[in-house]
N, C-alpha and C positions, 0 to 999 in steps of 0.2 A: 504494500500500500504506500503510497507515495505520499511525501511530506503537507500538500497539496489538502490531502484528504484526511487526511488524519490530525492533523494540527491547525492550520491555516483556514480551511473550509468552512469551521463555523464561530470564527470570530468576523470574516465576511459576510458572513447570514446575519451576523448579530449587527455588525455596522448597516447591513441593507435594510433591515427591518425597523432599527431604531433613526434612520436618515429618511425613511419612507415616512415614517407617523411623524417624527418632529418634523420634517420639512412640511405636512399636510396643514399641521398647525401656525407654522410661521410664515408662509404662503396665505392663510385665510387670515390669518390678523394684522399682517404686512409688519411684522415686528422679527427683531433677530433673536430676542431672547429664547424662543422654544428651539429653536437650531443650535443655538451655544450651548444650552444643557442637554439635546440629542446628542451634538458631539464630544460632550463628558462623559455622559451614561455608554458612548459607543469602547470611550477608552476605557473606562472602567470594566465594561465586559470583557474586554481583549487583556484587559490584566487581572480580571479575575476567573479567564480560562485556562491564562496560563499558571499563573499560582495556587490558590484555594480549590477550584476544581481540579489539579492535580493532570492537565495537559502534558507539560511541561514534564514531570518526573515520568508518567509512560513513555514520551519521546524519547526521552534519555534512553530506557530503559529499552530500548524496542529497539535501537540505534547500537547502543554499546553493545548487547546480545548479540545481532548482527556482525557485529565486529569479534566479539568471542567466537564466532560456529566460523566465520572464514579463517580465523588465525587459526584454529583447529584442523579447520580444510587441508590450509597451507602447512599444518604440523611446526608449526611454531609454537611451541606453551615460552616464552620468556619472553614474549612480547605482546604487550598490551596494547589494548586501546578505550579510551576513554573522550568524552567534549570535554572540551573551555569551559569552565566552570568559573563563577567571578568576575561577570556574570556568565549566566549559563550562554553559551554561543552555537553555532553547528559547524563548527570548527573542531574535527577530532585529531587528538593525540596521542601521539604513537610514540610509547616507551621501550626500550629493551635494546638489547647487542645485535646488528645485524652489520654484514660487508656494506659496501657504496653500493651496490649494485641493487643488494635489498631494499636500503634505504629508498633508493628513489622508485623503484618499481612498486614497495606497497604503501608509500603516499598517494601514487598514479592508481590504483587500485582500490584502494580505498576512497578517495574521494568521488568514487564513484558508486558510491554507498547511496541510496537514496535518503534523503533529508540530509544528508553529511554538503557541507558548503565546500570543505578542501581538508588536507588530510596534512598534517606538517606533525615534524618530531620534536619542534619545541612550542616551549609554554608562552610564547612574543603574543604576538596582536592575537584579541580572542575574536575581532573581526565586529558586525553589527549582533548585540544581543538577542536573543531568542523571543524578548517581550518586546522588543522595539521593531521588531518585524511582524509581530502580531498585531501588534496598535496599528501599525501603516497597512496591515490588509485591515484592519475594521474601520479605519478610517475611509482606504479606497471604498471598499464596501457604504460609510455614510456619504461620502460623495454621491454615488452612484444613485442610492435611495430619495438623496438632494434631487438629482436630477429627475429620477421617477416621480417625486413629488410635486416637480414644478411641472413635467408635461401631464398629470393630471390639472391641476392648479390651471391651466393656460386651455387646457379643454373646458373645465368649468367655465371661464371665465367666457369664452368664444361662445358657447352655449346661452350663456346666460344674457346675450343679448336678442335674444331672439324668443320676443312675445308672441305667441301664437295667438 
């Protein structure tokens, strides 16, 4: 299952659905305030998918397992892998003794992990955090519902000139 759907997918639902009713409401009252607390309530979902509802730790978890069964594959036990942690990132790291040759072939291999962003053996840049990539799809996601909002809003209104 790809990172797409498992992680990412419904804090997009969550920003389209909470971007669709505020924008409905701040569309019919020409005011911005019900859109600036849709788009609080959107970030708040996106970080309370990833933390408190416990997203975040199956990712991990579903990510680094993944990383366990190929090392095994590859009959490597002395090297691990694990994410960026601090903050959590999709940047995995690869610990343990290998020649140059390994080193760069199970970086290459590994970043090809799905949900894995790139695959490096030291602990340097943890790269864009895992909650800050979730807020920016719930936010695309209120955009989006912004937008659905207003070509409703722009029908009613086209409608509504018309007395029969």
């Amino acid at each position: 299952m790809s990172t797409l759907w498992s992680y990412f997918w419904p804090c997009l639902v969550a920003g389209l659905l909470v971007g669709g009713i505020g924008g409905l409401f701040a569309f019919r009252r020409k005011r911005k305030s019900p859109a600036i607390v849709a788009a609080l309530l959107a970030i708040a979902a996106a970080a309370a998918w990833h933390g408190p509802l416990g997203a975040a730790d199956r990712f991990t978890a579903r990510i680094e397992r993944q990383a366990r069964e190929a090392l095994n594959y590859y009959e490597m036990p002395r090297v691990t892998a694990h994410l960026h942690r601090a903050p959590l990132s999709r940047r995995l790291v690869l610990v343990g003794q290998v020649n140059d040759w390994q080193r760069g072939e199970l970086a290459r291999l590994f970043s090809q992990l799905p949900g894995v962003s790139r695959a490096t053996w030291s602990e340097g840049d943890a790269g864009l955090p895992l909650v800050v990539e979730a807020i920016l799809a719930a936010i695309a996601g209120f955009l989006g519902g912004l937008l659905i909002a207003y070509l409703i809003d722009l029908r009613r209104r086209y409608n509504a000139q018309w007395t029969w």
